[in-house]
C-alpha distance (Angstrom), angle and dihedral (degrees) to the residues before:
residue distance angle dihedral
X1 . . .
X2 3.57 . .
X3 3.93 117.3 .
X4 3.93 129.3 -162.7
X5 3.69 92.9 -71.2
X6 4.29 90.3 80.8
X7 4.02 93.7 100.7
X8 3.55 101.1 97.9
X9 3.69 102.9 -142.4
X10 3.99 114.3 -136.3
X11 4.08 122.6 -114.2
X12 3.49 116.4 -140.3
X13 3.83 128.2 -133.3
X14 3.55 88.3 -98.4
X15 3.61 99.7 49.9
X16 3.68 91.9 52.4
X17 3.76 86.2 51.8
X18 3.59 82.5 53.4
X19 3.65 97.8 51.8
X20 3.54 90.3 47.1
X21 3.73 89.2 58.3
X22 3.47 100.5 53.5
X23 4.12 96.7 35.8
X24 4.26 80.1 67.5
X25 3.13 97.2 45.5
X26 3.97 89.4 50.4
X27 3.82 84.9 47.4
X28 3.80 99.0 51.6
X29 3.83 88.5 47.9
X30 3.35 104.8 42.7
X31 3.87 87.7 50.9
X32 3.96 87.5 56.8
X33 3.22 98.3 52.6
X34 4.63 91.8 42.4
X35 3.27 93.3 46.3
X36 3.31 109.6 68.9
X37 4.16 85.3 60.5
X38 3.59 101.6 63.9
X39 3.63 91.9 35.1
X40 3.68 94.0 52.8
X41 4.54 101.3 102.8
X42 3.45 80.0 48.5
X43 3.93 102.8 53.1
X44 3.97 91.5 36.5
X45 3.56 95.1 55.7
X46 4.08 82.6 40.8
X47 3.83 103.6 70.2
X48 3.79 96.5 -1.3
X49 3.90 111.1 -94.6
X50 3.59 127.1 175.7
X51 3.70 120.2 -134.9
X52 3.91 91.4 -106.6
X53 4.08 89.7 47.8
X54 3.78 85.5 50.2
X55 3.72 100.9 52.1
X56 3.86 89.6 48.6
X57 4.07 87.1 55.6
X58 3.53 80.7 51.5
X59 3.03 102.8 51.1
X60 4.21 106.2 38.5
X61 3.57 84.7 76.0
X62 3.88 91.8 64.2
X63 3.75 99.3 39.5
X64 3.84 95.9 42.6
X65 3.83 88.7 47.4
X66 3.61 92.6 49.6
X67 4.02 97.2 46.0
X68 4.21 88.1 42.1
X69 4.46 85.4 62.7
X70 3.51 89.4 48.8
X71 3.74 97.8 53.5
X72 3.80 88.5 36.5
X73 3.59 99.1 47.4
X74 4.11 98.6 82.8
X75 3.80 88.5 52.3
X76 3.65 100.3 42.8
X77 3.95 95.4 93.5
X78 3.20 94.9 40.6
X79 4.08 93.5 78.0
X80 3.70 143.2 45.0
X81 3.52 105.9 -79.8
X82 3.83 90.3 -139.6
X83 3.93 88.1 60.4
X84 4.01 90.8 43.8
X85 3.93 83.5 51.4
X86 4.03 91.1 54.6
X87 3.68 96.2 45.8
X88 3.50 95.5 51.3
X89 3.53 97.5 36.7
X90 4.14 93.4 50.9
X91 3.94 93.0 46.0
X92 4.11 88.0 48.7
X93 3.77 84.3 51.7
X94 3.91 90.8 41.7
X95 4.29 86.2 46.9
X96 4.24 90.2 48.4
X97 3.75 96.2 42.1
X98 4.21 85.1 56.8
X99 4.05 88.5 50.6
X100 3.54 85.3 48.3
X101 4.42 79.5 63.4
X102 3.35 102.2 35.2
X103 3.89 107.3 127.6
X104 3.80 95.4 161.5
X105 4.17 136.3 45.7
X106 3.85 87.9 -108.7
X107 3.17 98.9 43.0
X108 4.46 92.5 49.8
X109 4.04 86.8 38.1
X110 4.04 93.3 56.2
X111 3.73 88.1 45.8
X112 3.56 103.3 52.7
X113 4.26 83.3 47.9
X114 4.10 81.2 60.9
X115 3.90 93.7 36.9
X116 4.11 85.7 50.3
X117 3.67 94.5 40.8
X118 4.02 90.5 59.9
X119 3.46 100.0 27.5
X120 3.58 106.7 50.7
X121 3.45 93.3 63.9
X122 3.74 99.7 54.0
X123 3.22 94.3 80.1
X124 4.06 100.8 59.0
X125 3.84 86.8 42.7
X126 4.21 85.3 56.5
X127 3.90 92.9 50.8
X128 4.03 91.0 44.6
X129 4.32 84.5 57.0
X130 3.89 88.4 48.5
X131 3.58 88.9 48.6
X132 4.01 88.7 48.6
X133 3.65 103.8 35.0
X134 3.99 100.6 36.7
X135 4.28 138.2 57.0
X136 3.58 119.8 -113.0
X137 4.02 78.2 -116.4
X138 3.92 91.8 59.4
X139 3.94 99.8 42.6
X140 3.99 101.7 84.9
X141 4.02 86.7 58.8
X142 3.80 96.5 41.8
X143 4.42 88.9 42.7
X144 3.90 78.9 52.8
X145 3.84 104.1 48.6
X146 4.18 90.9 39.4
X147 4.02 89.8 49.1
X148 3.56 84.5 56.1
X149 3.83 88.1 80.5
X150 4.60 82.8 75.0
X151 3.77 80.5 57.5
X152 3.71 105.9 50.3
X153 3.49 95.6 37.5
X154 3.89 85.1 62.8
X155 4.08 94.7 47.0
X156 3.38 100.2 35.7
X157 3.75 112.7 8.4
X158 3.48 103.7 50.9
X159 4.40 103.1 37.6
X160 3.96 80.1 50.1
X161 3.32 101.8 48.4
X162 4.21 99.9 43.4
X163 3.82 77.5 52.9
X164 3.63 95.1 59.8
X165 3.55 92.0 34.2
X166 4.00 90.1 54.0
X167 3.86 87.4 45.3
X168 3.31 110.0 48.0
X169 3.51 112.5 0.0
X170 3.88 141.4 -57.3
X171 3.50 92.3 -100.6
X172 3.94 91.7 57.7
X173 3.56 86.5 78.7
X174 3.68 101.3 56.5
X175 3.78 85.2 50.8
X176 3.49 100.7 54.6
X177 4.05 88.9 41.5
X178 3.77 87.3 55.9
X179 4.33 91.3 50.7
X180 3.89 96.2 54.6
X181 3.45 86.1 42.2
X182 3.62 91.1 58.1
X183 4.13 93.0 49.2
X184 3.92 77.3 57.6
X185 3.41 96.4 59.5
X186 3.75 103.5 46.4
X187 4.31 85.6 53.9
X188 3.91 83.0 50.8
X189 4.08 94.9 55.4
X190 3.45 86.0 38.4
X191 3.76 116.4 46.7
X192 4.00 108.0 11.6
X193 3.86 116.1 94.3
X194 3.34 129.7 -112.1
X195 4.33 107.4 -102.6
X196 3.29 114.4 -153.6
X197 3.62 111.7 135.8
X198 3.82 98.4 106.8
X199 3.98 92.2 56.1
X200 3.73 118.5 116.3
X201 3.69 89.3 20.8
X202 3.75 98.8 111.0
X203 3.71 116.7 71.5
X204 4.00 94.3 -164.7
X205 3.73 116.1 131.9
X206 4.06 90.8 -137.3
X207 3.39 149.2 20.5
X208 4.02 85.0 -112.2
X209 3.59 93.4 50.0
X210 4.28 88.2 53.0
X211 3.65 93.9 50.9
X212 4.27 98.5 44.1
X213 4.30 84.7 45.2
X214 3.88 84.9 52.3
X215 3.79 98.3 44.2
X216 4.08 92.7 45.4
X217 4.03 90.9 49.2
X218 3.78 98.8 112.9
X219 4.04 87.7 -157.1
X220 4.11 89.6 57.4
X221 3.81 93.1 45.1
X222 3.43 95.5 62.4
X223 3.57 83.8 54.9
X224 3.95 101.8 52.7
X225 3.97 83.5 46.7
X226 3.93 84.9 52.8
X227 3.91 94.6 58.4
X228 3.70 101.3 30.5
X229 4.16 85.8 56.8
X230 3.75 83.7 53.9
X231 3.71 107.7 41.9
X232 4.02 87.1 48.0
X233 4.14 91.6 59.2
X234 3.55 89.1 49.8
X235 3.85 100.2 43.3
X236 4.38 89.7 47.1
X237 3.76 100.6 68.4
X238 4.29 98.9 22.3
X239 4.06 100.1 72.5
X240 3.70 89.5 56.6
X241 4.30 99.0 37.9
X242 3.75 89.7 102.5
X243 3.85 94.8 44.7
X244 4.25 95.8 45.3
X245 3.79 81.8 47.0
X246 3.70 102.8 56.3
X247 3.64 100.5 31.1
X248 3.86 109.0 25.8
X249 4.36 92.9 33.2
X250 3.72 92.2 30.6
X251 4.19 92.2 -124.9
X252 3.77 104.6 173.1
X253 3.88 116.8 -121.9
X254 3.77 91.5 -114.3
X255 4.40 86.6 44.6
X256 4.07 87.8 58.9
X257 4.10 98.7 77.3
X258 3.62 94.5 48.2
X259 4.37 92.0 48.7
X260 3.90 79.1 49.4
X261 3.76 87.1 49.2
X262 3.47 99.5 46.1
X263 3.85 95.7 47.2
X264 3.99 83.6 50.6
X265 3.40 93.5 61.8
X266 3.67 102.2 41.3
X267 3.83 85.1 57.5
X268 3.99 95.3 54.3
X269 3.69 86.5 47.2
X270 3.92 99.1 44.6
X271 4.03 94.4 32.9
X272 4.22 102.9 71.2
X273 3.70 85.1 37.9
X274 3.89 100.3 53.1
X275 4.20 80.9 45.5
X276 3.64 100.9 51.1
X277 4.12 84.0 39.7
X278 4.09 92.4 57.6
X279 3.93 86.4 44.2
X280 3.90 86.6 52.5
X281 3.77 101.6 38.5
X282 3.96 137.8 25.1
X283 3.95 103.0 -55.8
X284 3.82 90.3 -144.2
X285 2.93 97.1 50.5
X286 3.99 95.5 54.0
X287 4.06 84.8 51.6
X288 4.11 92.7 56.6
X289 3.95 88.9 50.5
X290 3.68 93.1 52.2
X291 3.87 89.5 38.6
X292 3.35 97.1 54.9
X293 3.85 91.1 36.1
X294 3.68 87.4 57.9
X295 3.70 98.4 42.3
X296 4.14 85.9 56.9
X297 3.98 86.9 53.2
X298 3.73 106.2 33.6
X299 3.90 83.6 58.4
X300 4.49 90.5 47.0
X301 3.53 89.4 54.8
X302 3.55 105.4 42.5
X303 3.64 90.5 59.6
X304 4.13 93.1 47.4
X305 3.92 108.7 131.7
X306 3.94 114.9 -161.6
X307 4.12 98.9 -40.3
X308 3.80 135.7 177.8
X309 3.21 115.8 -83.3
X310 4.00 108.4 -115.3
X311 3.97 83.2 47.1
X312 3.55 80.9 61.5
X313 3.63 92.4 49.0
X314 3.83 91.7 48.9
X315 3.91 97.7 52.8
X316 3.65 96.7 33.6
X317 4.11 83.7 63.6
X318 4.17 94.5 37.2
X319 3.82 76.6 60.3
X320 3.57 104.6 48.1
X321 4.11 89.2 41.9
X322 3.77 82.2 65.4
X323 4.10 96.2 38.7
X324 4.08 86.8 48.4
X325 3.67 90.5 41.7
X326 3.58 91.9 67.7
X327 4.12 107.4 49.0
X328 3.88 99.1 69.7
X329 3.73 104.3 55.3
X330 3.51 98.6 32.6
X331 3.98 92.3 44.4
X332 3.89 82.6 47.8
X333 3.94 91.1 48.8
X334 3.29 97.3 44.4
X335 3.88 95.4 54.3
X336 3.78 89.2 59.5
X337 4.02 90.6 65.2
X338 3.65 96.2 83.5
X339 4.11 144.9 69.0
X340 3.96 119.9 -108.1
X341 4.01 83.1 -113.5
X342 3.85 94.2 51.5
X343 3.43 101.8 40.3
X344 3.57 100.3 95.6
X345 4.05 88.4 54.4
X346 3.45 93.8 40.2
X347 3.77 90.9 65.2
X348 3.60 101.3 41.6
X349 3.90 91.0 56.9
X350 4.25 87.6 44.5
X351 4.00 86.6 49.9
X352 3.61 89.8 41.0
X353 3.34 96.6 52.2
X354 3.75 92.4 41.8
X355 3.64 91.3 63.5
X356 4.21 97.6 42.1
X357 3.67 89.7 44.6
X358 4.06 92.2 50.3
X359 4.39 88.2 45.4
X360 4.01 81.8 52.4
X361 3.60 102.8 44.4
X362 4.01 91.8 48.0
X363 3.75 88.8 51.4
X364 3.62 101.1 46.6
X365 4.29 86.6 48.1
X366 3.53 85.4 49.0
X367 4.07 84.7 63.6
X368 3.96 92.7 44.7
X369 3.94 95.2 48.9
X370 3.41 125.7 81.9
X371 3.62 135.7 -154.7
X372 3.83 123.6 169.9
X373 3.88 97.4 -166.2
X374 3.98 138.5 -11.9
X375 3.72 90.2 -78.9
X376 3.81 115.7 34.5
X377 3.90 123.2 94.6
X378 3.84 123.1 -83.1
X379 3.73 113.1 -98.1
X380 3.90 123.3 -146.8
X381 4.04 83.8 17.5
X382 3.82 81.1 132.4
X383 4.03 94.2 50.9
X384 4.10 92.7 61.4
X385 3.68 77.1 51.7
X386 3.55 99.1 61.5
X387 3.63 90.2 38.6
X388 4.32 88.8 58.1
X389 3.81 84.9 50.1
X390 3.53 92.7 52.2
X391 4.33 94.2 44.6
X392 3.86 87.4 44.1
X393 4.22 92.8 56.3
X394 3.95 83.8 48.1
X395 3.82 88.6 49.0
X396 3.76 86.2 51.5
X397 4.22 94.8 61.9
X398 3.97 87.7 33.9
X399 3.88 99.5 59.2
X400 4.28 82.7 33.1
X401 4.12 82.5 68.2
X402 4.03 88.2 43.3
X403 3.59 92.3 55.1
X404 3.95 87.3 55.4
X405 3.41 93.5 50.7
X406 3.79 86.3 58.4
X407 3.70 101.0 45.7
X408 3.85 87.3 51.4
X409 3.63 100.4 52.1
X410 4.14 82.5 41.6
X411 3.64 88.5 54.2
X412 4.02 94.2 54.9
């Protein structure tokens, strides 16, 4: 049933402008981040890293990005949000360009710290300009069209960067990352507005004071709750996709970039239309269909034994439909949690916590899988399934209380 969200509220030329902005930088660091997965054989046998040195490259991006929002998040209303965007944006160009130099595991561990540092926080500073620039009306559409960035990175980013990796090094990709990055950059300093309208809006004495007045809000906790539950049932099963694939499913090394190609364009396809759907219908709503659509999947494919490939294909992207599904109207829920003068904080924290929830939910299904040697099948696969399921349902009642947040500050 449709409620008295169906007028679709127009975007302006400079919105979509806007929207384009953020959606590359979402794709540039996105890629960053996924890259360094399918690229891993590659860099290993590169400058000699063992599998343990590897997954703390990994993950120093994740941790670094998640303890740079924290730190960030008192003094991210206290600045125009186009200047926040710069900074960050320069020193995760600044952090790519050194990976792009790295010769040694030192030298590619300390700059994916800087790369994480800058780059985790770009995200929370793009949500806080959706919140500012767009309507509560418009923000299933825009969610869609930024998240987009997930899905182009696998289509484009990723096939063109293994190729430039495989021809002329794994540090050729990093490089050429950092230089569209750059022509970014210069549209950001010279097209985006200035936004300023939530300065002088918060009345604490410090940066200190901001953040501990935004974690104790009881409202804003519920929240942070809300997207750490989410970020940890994506980050449990993704880390070890490639490896269920190849040696549970029996997906060929060469099969693997076109299932990541495949999934990548479902999501560009099924991403604007889930966004203009939750500006259309109830947003809620939307997210219980794609939970519960998920759910049904997650728990198929966990279970797969050695299947054909274009079976593979077809419930690897049932999956993802569901997975997808779910980022637009909760993203656009979630943003309506906080105060003008907060938001800024608000999303560092939720990006923060995105990224030290997703480093702990890898590790922890690290422990439950198990993997006798290089080449045998994944054991207990199917248990981090079950756990997802279970994290998804809880999801389900947590973004049910955000929704009533929303409706009661719509209703004053």
């Amino acid at each position: 049933m449709k409620t008295k969200e169906t007028t679709i509220t127009p975007l302006t030329s400079y919105q979509r402008f806007v929207i384009l902005i953020l959606a590359l930088t979402q794709f540039t660091v996105v890629l960053d981040f996924m890259i360094m997965s399918p690229m891993g054989d590659l860099l290993m046998k590169s400058i000699q890293l063992t599998p343990v040195q590897f997954g703390v490259a990994v993950s120093a991006y994740a941790f670094s990005a998640g303890i740079s929002g924290l730190l960030t998040a008192g003094f991210a209303d206290r600045f125009d949000r186009k200047k926040l965007l710069l900074f960050f944006y320069v020193g995760f160009i600044v952090g790519t360009f050194l990976c792009s130099f790295s010769t040694d595991y030192t030298m590619l561990v300390i700059a994916r710290i800087i790369t994480g540092l800058f780059g985790g926080v770009i995200g929370s500073i793009s949500m806080a300009i959706v919140t500012d620039v767009f309507s509560m009306e418009q923000r299933g559409r825009v969610m869609g069209f930024i998240q987009m960035g997930f899905g182009a990175s696998q289509v484009l980013g990723i096939p063109i960067g293994l190729f430039i990796g495989n021809a002329f090094g794994w540090q050729h990709a990093f490089f050429w990352i950092a230089v569209f990055s750059l022509i970014i950059v210069l549209l950001i300093a010279l097209k985006l507005n200035p936004i300023k309208e939530h300065l002088g809006l918060q009345k604490e004495y410090s940066a200190f004071h901001h953040l501990i007045n935004t974690f104790s809000n009881k409202t804003y906790r519920i929240g942070f709750l809300c997207t750490a539950l989410l970020s940890i049932g994506g980050f449990m099963m993704m880390p070890f996709g490639s490896v269920f694939a190849v040696n549970n499913l029996k997906v060929s090394h060469d099969q693997l970039p076109m299932l990541f190609m495949i999934s990548g364009i479902v999501s560009l396809i099924i991403l604007p239309l889930v966004g203009r759907w939750s500006d259309t219908f109830d947003k809620f709503k939307i997210f219980c269909i794609a939970s519960l659509w998920m759910i049904v999947m997650v728990l198929i494919y966990t279970n797969l034994g050695p299947t054909n490939f274009v079976w593979v294909v077809i419930a690897n992207v049932l999956m993802m439909m569901g997975v997808l599904s779910r980022m637009a109207p909760s993203s656009a829920l979630i943003t309506s949690v906080p105060e003008m003068k907060d938001r800024g904080a608000f999303m560092s924290v939720s990006s923060s916590l995105q990224q030290l929830s997703g480093g702990v939910a890898a590790y922890f299904a690290g422990l439950i899988i198990v993997q006798p040697n290089p080449s045998s099948p994944l054991i207990n696969y199917n248990i981090v399934g079950y756990i997802v399921v279970f994290i998804s349902i809880v999801g389900i009642w947590l973004l049910y209380r955000v929704d009533g947040i929303r409706k009661r500050k719509s209703a004053v």
